[in-house]
C-alpha positions, -999 to +999 in steps of 0.1 A: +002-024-364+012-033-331-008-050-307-013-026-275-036-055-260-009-074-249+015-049-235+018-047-200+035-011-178+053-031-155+079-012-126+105-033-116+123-023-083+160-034-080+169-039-044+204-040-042+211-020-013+175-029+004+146-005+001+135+020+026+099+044+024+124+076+016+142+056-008+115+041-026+097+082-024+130+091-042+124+065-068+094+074-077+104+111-083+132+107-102+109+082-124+087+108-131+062+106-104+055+146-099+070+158-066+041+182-063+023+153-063+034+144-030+040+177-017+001+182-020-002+143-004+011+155+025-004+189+030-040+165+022-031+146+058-034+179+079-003+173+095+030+194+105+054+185+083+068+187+046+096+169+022+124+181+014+135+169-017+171+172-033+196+156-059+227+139-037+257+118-052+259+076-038+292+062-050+289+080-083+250+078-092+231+105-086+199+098-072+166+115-058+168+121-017+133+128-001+133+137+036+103+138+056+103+176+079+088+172+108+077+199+134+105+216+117+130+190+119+150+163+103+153+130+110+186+112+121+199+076+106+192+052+130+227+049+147+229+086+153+193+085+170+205+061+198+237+077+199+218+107+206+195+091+229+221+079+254+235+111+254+201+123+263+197+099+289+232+103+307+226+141+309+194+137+328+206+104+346+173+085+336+164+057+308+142+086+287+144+072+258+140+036+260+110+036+283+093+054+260+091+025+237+084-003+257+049-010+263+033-006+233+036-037+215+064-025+190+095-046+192+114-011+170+104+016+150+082-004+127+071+029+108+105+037+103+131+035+079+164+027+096+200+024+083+190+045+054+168+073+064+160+091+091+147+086+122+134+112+149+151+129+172+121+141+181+100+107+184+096+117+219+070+144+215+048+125+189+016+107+201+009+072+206-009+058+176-033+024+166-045+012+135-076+025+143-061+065+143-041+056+114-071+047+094-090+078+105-058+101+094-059+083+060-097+084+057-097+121+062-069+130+038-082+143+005-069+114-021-077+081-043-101+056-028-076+034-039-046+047-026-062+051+007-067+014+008-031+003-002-018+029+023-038+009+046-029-024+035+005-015+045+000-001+078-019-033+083+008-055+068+034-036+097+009-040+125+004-077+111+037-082+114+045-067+149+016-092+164+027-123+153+062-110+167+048-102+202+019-126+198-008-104+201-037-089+184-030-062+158-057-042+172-044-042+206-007-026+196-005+008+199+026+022+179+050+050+189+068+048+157+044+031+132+026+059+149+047+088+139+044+112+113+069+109+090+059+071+086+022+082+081+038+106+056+057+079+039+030+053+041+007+074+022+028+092+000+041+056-011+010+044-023-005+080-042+030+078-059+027+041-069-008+047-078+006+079-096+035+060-120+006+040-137+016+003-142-003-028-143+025-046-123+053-042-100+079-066-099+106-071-074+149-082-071+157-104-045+164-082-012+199-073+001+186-072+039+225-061+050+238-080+078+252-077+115+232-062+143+207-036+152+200-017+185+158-015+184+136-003+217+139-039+233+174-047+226+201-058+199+185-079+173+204-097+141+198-082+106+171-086+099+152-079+127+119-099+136+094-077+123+115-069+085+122-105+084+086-115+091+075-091+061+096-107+040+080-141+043+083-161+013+104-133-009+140-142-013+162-120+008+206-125+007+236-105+027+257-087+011+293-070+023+273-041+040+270-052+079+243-025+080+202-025+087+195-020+043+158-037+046+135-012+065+102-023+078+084+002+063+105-007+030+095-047+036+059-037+038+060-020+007+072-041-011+049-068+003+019-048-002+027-038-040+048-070-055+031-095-077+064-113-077+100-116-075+119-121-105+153-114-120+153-085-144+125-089-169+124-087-201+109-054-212+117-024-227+125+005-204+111+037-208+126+055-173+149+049-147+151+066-112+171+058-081+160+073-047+187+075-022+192+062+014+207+084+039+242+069+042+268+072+016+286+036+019+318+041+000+320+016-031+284+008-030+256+030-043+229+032-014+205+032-037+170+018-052+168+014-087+135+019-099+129+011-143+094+014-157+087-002-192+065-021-209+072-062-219+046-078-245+026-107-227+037-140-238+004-157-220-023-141-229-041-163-203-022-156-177-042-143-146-029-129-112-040-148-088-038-146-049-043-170-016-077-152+003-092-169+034-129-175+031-151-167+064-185-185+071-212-186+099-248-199+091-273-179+111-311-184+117-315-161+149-305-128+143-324-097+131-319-094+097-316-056+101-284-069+113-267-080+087-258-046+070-244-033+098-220-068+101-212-066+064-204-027+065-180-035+097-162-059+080-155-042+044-143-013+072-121-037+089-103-050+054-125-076+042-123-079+008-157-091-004-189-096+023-223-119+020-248-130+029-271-158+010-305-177+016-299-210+032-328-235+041-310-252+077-321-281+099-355-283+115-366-265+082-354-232+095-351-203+070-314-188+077-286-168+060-252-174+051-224-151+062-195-152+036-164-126+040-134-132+019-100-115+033-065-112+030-047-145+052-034-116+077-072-100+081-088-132+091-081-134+132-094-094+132-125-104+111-134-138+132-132-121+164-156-095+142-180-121+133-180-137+168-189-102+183-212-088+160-233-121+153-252-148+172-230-175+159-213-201+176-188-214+151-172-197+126-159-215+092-123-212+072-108-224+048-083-210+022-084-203-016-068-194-045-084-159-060-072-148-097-077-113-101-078-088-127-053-060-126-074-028-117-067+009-116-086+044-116-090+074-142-110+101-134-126+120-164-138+153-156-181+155-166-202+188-165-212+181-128-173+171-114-153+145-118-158+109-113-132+079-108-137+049-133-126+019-121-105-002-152-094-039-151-067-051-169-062-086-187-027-086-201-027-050-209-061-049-221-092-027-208-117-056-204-141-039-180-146-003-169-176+011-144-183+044-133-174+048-093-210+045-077-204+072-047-186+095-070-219+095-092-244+094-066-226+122-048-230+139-078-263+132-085-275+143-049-261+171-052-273+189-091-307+169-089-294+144-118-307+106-121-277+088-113-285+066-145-278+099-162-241+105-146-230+069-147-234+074-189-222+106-189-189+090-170-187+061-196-194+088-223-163+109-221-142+080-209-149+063-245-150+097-266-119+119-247-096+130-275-065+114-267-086+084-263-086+051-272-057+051-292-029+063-270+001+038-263-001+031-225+032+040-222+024+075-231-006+081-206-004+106-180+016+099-144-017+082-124-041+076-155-033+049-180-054+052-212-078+021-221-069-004-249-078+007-285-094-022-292-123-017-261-150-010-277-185+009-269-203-022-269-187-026-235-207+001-218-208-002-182-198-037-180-190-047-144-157-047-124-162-067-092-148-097-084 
């Protein structure tokens, strides 16, 4: 009998021709991700626009092409736009378009996906957007918790990005284009459709970033331009024979956000192919993403993921202790990925507290300038670690009183540790007067007993719910999943 507890659903994107947020939408359909799926992920945001998806030839493959409808219209490739622009201009004898950009902290388009998709011709008319909207819009839109917070992970990883470029605080840049709805469209309909495919890892090709130059709001940059390249920090990027923009910034955050690593192909065996297509059809090269999902049996069976987190500390022995809930919910608000606090005896024989918050490397200015502000510190601890994590995902089983999310953690394609979401359950048990004790078994109940169960091949679950390993067992009830 084959051993399902060390298989692993890995995706594996093959960036040839770059990667772009339409082309890596396109992937994901044509992989199997429902296009419903995303249809409804974008009706969820509340805003005025809708894809358009299509089947479209690249240098003989046919591929998947999503395009993002805005107020009714459709983007333009990136060229076309300035073209457009000048034209603009010349007819009303000012510099419309380009003063519109500058100003805001964006050095071009970092929402957008240029050279393959895209981009407006009606940029002009959208609003001016921060993180802090952004976050709102995704907070509102009816989806995951979890795809929420990788949607925002890669805003963040663009806004990260554009700050270090113009050195400057993420929180002070407000975005035209990062702003813009067809990025906030792409964004979030990246991460519900990554979220949807069901793997415990993505895996990523060495990036073809294209080559030549690139008209952006300030200037003309070299491929690639500051922002894309600044993405792409430590992944290994090449030029190919296309002197075009192929690496998007949206794209390079993407692929930053989601990657575990960068790898040649891997062995596995493939299950599904896609390709999503970029807007231009160069001729004798596919402008394509390859996208294969399959499953590879785990050679290392101890092999954790594991990830670089910077650790945040502040002793405190004069603040209000009523305080400390309100710092701790600020900073899992602002991206922290763990916060605090512990008993400390300090000098003079002072009772005090100790203020941990763990974060991503790119979260730790916003969250010391948090910590500064918020507490009656005067110094502020950091330091840098190594974090192995579990591979974690949702499934949502469906109980007498709604449906509730179970978080699942993964070790080397096995279910080691499962828990009932707590707000799904206490929402639920607010509401029909049941002791949340009561829901949070329930939950557990029907995750262990539902009929297709603990037996199903992982490869076979359903698009955005993976099935558990058959050899978890009930002993396991409502063993933890933090860390």
């Amino acid at each position: 009998m084959m051993d399902f507890r060390a298989l692993m659903r890995i995706a594996y994107l093959e960036c040839f021709s770059g990667i772009s947020g339409d082309m890596f939408l396109g992937a994901l359909v044509d992989a199997g991700v429902p296009p419903d799926l995303l249809k409804q992920t974008v009706q969820a945001l509340g805003v005025d626009a809708h894809l358009e998806i299509s089947r479209v030839d690249r240098s003989g493959i046919s591929a998947t092409k999503v395009d993002v409808i805005v107020a009714g219209e459709k983007e333009l490739p990136r060229e076309e736009f300035w073209e457009k622009q000048a034209k603009h201009e010349h007819s009303h004898g000012h510099d419309h378009g380009r003063q519109h950009h500058h100003g805001h902290g964006e050095e071009h388009s970092p929402g957008h996906r240029h050279g393959h998709s895209p981009e407006h011709a009606h940029e002009h008319h959208q609003p001016h957007r921060g993180l802090k909207e952004i976050r709102e819009i995704i907070s509102r839109a009816s989806i995951s918790p979890s795809a929420k917070e990788r949607a925002v992970r890669i805003f963040e990883a663009l806004g990260t990005a554009e700050a270090k470029v113009h050195n400057t605080d993420v929180e002070n840049i407000h975005f035209h284009e990062v702003g813009a709805v067809d990025a906030i469209v792409d964004v979030v309909c990246a991460a519900v459709g990554a979220e949807a495919l069901g793997v415990d890892e993505w895996v990523c090709s060495p990036l073809n970033v294209g080559g030549g130059t690139v008209e952006c709001a300030h200037g003309t940059f070299p491929i690639p331009a500051p922002a894309t390249l600044e993405l792409l920090t430590n992944a290994p990027v090449y030029s190919g024979e296309i002197q075009k923009e192929l690496v998007t910034p949206t794209g390079a955050a993407i692929v930053s956000v989601l990657a575990a690593r960068f790898a040649a192909f891997p062995q596995m065996k493939v299950a599904k192919a896609g390709y999503g297509a970029g807007a231009r059809d160069f001729k004798g090269h596919p402008n394509v993403l390859r996208l294969s999902v399959g499953e590879t049996q785990s050679t290392d069976t101890t092999k954790v993921p594991s990830e670089e987190i910077v650790i945040l500390e502040a002793n405190l022995d004069d603040m209000s202790p009523q305080i400390f809930g309100y710092v701790m919910e600020r900073a899992l608000a602002a991206g922290a990925l763990d916060a605090f606090a512990t008993a400390v005896q300090m000098k003079k024989n002072r009772p005090g507290m100790l203020l941990t918050v763990l974060c991503r490397p790119e979260d730790a200015v916003q969250l010391r300038q948090l910590i500064f502000a918020e507490t009656t510190t005067l110094g502020v601890r950091e330091r840098r670690e190594q974090r192995a994590t579990l591979l974690r995902r949702h499934e949502t089983v469906q109980t007498k009183w709604g449906e509730v999310r179970l978080k699942l953690a993964n070790l080397n394609g096995s279910v080691s540790n499962y828990a009932p979401e707590y707000e799904d359950c206490r929402r639920i048990a607010e509401q029909q007067g049941v002791p949340l004790k009561t829901v949070m078994q329930e939950a557990i109940r029907i995750y262990l007993e539902r009929p297709s169960g603990l037996s199903e091949a992982p490869g076979r679950a359903r698009a955005g719910s993976r099935n558990p390993d058959p050899g978890t067992r009930k002993k396991d009830l409502g063993k933890k999943t933090h860390g």
